[in-house]
C-alpha positions in Angstrom: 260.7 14.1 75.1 262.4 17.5 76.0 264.1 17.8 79.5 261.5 19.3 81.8 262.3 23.4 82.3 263.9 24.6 85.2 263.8 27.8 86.5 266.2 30.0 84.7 266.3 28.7 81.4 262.8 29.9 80.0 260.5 29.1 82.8 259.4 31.4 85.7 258.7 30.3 88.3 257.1 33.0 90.3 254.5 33.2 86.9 253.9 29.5 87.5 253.4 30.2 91.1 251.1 33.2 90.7 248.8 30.5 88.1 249.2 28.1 90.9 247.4 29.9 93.3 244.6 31.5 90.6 243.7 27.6 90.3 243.5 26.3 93.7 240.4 28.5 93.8 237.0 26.4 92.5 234.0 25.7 92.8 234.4 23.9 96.0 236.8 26.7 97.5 235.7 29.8 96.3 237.0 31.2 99.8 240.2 30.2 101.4 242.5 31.4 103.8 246.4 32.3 103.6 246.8 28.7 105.2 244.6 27.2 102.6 246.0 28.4 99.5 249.1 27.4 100.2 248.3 24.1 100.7 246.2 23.4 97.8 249.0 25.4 95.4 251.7 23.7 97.1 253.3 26.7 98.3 255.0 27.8 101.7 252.5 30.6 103.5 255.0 33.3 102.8 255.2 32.2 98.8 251.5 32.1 98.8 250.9 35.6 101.0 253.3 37.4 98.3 251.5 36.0 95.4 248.0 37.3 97.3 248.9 40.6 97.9 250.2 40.9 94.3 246.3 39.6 92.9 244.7 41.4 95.5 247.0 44.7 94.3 245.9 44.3 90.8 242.6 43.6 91.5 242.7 39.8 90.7 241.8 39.0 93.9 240.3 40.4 97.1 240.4 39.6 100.8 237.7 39.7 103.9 237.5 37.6 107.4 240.8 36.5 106.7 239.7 34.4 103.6 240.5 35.2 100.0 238.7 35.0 97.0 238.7 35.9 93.1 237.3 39.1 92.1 235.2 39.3 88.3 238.5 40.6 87.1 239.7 37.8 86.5 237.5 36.7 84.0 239.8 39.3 81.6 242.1 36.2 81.6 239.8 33.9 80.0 238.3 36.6 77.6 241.7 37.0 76.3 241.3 34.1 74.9 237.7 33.4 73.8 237.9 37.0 71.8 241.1 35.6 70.2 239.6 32.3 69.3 238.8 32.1 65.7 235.6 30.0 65.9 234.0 32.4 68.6 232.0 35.0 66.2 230.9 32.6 63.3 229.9 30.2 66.1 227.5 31.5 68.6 224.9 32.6 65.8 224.8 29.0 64.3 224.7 27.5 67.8 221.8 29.4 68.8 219.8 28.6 65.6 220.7 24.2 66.3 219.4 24.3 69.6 216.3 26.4 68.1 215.9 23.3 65.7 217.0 20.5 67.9 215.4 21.7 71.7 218.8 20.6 72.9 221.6 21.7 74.2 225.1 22.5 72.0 228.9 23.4 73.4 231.7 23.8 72.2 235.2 22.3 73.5 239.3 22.6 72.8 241.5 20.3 74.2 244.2 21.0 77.1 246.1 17.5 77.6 243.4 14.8 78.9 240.7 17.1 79.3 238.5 19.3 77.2 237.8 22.6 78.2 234.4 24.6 77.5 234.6 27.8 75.5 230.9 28.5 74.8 227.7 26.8 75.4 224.3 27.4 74.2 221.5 25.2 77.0 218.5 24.8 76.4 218.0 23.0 80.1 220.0 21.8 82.8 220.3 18.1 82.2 224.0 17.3 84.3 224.3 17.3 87.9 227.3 19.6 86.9 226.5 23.2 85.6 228.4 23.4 83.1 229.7 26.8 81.3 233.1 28.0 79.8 236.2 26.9 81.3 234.5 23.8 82.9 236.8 20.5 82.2 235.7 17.4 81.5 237.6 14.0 80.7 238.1 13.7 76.8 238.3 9.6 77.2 234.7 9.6 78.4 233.0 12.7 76.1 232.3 12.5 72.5 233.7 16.0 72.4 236.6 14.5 74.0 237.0 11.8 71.7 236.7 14.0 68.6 239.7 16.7 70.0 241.7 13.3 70.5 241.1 11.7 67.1 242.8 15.0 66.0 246.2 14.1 67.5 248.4 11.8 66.2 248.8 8.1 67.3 251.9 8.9 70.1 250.1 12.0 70.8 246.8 10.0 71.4 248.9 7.5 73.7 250.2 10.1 75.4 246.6 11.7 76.2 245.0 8.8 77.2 248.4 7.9 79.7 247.8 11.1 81.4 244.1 10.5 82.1 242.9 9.7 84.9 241.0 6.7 83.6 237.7 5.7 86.1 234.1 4.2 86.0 232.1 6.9 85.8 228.7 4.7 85.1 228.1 1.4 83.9 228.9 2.2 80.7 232.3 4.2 80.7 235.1 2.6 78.8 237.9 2.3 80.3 240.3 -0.4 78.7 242.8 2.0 77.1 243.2 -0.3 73.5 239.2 -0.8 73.0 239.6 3.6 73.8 241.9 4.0 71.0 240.1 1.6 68.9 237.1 3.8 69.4 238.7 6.9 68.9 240.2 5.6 65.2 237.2 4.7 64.3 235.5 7.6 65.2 238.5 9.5 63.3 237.9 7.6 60.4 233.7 8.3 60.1 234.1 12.3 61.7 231.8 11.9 64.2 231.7 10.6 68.0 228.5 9.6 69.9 228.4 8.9 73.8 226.3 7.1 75.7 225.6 7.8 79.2 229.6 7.0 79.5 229.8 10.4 82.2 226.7 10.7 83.3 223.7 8.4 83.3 221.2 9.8 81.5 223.1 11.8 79.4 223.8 11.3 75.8 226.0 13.2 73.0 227.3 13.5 69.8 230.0 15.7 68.5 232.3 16.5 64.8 235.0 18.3 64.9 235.4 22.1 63.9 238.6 22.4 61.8 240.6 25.6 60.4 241.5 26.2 56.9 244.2 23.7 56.8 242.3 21.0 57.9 243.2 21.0 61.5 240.9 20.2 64.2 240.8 23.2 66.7 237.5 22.4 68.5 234.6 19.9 69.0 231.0 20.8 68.8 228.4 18.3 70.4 224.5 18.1 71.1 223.7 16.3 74.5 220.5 15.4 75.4 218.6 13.6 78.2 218.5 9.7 76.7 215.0 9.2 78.2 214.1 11.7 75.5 216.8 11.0 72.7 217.3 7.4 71.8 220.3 6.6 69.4 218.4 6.9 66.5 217.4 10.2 67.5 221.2 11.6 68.1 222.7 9.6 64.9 219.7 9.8 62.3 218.3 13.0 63.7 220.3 14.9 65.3 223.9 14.3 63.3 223.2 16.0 60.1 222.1 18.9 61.8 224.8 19.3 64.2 227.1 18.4 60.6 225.8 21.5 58.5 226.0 23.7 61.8 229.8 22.7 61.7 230.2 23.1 58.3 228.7 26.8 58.3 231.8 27.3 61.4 234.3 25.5 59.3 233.4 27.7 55.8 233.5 30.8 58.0 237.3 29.7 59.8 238.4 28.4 55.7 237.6 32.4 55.4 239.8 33.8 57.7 243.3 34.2 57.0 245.9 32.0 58.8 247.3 33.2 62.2 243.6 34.8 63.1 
């Protein structure tokens, strides 16, 4: 393992401030004062107040009552990436056209470290207690899009992963002995396909393959979840899988397309 950057030899750490304090804002502190972002970014209040009135220059963030908060400007940052990401244009028609087929809803997910990260989403209904939408994170252990990203990485990578998750019982059904995880993920490696049930979220089921680039490697996970009192196994595997198989394989022949580096 390399030796962990300090500042001065290729890390800057004002940068890694400045991202600090962009994430401390969320869904459950969409306001905060100068007091409160330094806390949650682990910064002093004259670090954090600098870092403000930097955003708040640029027009990242804005301030009123004392309390700041993110302005829509900031969603250039995660455009930057989706209009960069190669599966983005092929993907969106084919998506639509699944869930027109299937009544149910399809995402698409990368992996960052133990989580997986949304990049688009097509719903058909709300069927999570969470809202979900691009950038939302979830735990790869306990998602089938999870579970594909991580059959993608190699064995020490995948041990790595599943070290750095935060590994809980979500419902009744989570796994969350780390062997019988890795045993699952192999075998899901081996077919090209992971299904999920009600692991997250009780109620809610999924099943996800992997969307690869023309080399072969997986860059993204592509799932259909559906409400299980509507969608038994049968339904997701026999059903449900080849449809959500060709819909990948119309991504994949479209990324096999584009040259490499795009």
């Amino acid at each position: 393992m390399s030796a962990q950057l300090r500042p001065g030899d290729s890390y800057v750490q004002s940068f890694a401030r400045g991202l600090a304090v962009i994430r401390s804002f969320g869904a459950d502190t969409p306001r905060m004062t100068l007091s409160e972002v330094a806390a949650r970014a682990g910064l002093t209040r004259a670090g954090a107040r600098r870092i403000l009135l930097t955003l708040e220059n640029l027009g990242y963030v804005t301030a009123d009552e004392k309390k700041f908060r993110l302005t829509a400007k900031i969603l250039d940052l995660g455009y930057a990436y989706l209009s960069t990401a190669p599966f983005w244009i092929p993907a969106e028609p084919v998506m639509e056209q699944l869930v027109a087929e299937v009544h149910e809803s399809c995402s698409i997910s990368v992996l960052d470290g133990a989580e997986i990260v949304y990049v688009t989403r097509v719903p058909t209904s709300k069927i999570m207690a969470v809202s979900l939408g691009p950038g939302s994170r979830l735990p790869a252990y306990a998602t089938s899009m999870g579970r594909v990203l991580l059959g993608g990485l190699n064995n020490a990578q995948l041990k790595c992963a599943l070290a750095a998750s935060h590994i809980k019982t979500y419902t009744k059904f989570t796994v969350t002995d780390v062997k019988k995880l890795m045993s699952i993920i192999e075998a899901d490696r081996q077919r090209g396909w992971s299904y999920v049930n009600q692991e997250l979220e009780e109620g809610l089921r999924a099943i996800s393959v992997p969307l690869k680039d023309r080399t072969g490697k997986i860059i993204a996970a592509m799932n259909i979840s559906g409400q299980a009192n509507r969608n038994s196994e049968k339904t997701m595997t026999v059903d449900f899988l080849p449809k959500l198989m060709q819909a990948a394989e119309k991504i994949n022949e479209a990324l096999r397309m584009r040259p490499l580096g795009q």
